[in-house]
N, CA, C and O of each residue as an XYZ file, in Angstrom:
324
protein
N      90.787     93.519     84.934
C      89.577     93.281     85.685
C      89.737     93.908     87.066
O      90.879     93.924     87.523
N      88.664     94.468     87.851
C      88.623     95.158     89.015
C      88.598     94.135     89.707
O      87.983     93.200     89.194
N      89.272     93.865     91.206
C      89.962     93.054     91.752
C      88.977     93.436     93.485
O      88.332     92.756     94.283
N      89.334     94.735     93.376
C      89.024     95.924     94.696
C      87.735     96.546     94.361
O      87.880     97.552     93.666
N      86.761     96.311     94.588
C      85.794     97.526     94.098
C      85.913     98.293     95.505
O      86.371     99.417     95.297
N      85.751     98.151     96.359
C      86.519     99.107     97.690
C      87.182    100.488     97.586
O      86.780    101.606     97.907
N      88.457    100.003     96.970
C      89.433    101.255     96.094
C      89.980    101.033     94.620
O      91.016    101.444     94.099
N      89.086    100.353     94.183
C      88.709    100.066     92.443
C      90.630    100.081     92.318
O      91.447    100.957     92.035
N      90.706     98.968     92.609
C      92.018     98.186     92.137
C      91.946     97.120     91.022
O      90.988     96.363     91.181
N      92.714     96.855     89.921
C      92.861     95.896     89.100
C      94.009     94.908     89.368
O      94.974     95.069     90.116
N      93.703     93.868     88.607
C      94.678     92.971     88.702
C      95.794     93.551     87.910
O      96.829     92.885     87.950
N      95.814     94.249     87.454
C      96.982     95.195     86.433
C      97.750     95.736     87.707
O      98.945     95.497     87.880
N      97.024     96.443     88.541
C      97.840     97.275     89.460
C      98.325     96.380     90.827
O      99.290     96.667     91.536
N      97.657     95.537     90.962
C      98.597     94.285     92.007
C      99.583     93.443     91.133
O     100.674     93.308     91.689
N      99.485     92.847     89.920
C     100.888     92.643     89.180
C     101.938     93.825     89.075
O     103.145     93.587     89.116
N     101.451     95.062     88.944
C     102.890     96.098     89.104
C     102.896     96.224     90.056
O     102.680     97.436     90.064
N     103.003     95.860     91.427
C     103.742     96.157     92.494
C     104.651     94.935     92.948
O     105.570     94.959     93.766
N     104.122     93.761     92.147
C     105.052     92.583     92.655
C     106.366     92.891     91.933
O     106.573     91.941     91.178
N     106.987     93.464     91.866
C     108.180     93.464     91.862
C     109.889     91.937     92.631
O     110.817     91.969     93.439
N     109.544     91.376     92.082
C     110.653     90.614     92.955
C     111.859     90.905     93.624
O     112.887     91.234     93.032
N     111.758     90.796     94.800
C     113.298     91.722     95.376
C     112.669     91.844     97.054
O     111.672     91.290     97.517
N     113.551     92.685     97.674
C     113.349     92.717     99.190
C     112.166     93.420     99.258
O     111.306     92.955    100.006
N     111.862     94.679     98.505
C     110.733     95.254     98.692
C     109.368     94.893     98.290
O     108.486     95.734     98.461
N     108.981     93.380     97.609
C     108.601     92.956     96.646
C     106.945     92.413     98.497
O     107.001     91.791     99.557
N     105.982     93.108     97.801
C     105.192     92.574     98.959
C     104.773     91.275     99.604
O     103.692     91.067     99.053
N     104.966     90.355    100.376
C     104.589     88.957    100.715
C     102.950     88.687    100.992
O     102.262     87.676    100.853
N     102.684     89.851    101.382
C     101.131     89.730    102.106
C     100.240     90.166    101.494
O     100.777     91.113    100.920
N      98.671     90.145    101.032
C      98.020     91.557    100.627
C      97.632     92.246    101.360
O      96.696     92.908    100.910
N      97.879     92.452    102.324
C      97.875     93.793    103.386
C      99.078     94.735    102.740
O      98.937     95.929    102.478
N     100.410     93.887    102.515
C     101.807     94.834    101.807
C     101.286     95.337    100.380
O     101.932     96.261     99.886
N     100.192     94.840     99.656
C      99.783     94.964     98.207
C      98.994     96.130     98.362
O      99.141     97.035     97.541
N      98.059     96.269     99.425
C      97.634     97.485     99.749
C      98.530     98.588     99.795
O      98.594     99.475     98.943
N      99.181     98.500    100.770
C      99.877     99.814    101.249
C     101.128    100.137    100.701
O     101.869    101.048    101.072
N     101.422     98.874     99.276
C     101.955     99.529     98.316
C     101.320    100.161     97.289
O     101.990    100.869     96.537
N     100.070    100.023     97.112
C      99.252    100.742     96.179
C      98.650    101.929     96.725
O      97.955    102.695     96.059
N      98.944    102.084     98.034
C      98.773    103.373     98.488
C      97.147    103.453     99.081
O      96.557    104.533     99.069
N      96.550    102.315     99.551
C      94.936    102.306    100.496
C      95.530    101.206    101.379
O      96.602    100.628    101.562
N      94.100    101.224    101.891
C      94.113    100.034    102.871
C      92.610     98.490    102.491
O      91.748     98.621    101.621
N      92.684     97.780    103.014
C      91.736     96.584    103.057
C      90.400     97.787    103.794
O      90.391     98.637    104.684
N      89.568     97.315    102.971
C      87.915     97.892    103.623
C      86.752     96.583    103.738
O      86.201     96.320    104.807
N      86.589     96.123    102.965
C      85.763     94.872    103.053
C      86.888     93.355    103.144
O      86.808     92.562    104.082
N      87.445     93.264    102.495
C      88.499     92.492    102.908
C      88.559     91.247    101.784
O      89.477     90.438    101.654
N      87.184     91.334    100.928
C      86.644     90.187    100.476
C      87.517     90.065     99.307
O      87.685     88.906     98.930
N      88.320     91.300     98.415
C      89.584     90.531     97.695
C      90.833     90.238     97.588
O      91.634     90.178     96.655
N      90.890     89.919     99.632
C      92.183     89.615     99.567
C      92.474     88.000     98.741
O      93.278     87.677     97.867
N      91.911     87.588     99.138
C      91.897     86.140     98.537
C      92.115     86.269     96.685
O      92.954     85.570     96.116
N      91.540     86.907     96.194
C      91.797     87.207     94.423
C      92.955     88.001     94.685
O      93.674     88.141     93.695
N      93.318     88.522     95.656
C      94.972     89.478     95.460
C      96.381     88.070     95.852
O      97.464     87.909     95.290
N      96.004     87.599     96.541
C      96.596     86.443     97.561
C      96.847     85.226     95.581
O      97.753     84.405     95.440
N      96.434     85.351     95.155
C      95.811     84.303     94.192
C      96.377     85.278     92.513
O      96.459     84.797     91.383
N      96.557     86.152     92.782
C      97.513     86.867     91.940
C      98.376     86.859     92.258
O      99.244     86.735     91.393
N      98.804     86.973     93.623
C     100.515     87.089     94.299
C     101.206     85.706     94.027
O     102.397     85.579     93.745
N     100.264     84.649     94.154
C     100.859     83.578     94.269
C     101.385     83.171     92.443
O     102.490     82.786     92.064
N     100.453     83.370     91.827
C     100.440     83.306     90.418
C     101.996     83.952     89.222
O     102.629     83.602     88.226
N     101.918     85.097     90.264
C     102.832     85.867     89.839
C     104.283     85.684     90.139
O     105.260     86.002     89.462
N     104.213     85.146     91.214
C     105.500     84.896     92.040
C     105.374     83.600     92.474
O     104.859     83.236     93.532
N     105.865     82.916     91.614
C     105.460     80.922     92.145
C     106.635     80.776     92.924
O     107.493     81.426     92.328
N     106.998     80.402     93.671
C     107.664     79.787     94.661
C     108.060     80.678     95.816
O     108.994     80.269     96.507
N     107.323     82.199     96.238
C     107.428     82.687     97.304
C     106.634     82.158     98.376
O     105.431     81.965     98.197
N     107.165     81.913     99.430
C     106.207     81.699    100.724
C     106.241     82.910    101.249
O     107.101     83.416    101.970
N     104.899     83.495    100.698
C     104.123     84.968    101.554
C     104.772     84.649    103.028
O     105.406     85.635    103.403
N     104.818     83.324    104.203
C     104.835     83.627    105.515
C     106.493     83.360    106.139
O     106.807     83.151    107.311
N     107.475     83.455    104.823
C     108.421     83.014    105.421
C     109.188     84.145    106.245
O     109.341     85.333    105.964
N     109.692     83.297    107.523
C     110.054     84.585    108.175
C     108.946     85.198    109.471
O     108.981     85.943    110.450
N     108.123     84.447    108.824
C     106.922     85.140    109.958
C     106.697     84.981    111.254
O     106.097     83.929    111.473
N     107.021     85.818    112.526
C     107.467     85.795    113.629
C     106.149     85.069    114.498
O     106.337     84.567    115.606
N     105.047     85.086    113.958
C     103.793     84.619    114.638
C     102.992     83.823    113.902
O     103.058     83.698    112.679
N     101.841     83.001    115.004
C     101.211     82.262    114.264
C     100.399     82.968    112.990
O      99.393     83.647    113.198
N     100.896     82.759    111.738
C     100.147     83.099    110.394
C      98.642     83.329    110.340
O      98.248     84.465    110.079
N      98.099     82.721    110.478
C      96.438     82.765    110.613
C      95.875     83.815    111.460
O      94.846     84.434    111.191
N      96.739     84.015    112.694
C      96.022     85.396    113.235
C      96.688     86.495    112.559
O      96.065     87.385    111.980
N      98.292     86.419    112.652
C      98.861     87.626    112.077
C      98.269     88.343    110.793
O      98.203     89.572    110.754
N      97.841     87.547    109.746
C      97.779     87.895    108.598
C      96.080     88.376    108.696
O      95.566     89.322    108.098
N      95.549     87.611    109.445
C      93.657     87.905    109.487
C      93.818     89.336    110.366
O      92.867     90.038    110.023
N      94.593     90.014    111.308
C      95.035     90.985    111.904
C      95.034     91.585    110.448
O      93.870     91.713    110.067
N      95.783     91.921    109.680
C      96.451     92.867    108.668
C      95.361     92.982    107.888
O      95.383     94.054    107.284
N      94.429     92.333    107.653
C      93.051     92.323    106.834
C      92.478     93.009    107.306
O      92.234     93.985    106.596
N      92.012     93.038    108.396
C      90.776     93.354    109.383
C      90.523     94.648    109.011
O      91.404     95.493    109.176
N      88.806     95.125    108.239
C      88.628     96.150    107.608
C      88.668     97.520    108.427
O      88.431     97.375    109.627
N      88.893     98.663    108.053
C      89.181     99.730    108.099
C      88.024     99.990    108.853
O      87.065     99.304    108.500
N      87.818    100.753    109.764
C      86.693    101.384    110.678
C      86.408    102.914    110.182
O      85.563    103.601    110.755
C-alpha cells in the first residue's frame, strides 16, 4: 500500500530500510533520507512512525535524543519549501 503519495513510497519500502543495527533509522525523517527523498506534506509520517514501531517493537525512536523530542523531531518533518 502507498504510504507517501508525495514520493509514492510503500509500506514495502519503509519495512526494507528498517534494518536492525546502528544504521537501522529511529525517526521518519531517517526513513526518508534512507529511501533517498525528503518529507513534503508531512501527513505520512505518522503511518511511517506506526510501521517503524510495528516493525521494530521495543525501539525507542528518541533514545539518546539530545533535545526536547517534540520540537526536534516536528523540526525534521517540517515540509520541504
Amino acid at each position: 500500500m502507498i504510504v507517501c503519495s508525495c514520493n509514492v513510497l510503500s509500506d514495502h519500502d519503509v519495512r526494507g530500510c528498517l534494518n536492525p543495527g546502528v544504521d537501522c533509522p529511529r525517526t521518519p525523517a531517517q526513513v526518508y533520507r534512507c529511501l533517498g527523498c525528503s518529507p513534503q506534506c508531512g501527513r505520512c509520517a505518522r503511518t511511517i512512525r506506526s510501521i517503524m514501531d510495528a516493525a521494530l517493537p521495543g525501539i525507542d525512536a528518541c533514545a539518546g535524543c539530545p533535545t526536547a523530542c517534540e520540537t526536534h523531531h516536528a523540526a525534521l518533518l517540517e515540509p520541504a519549501e
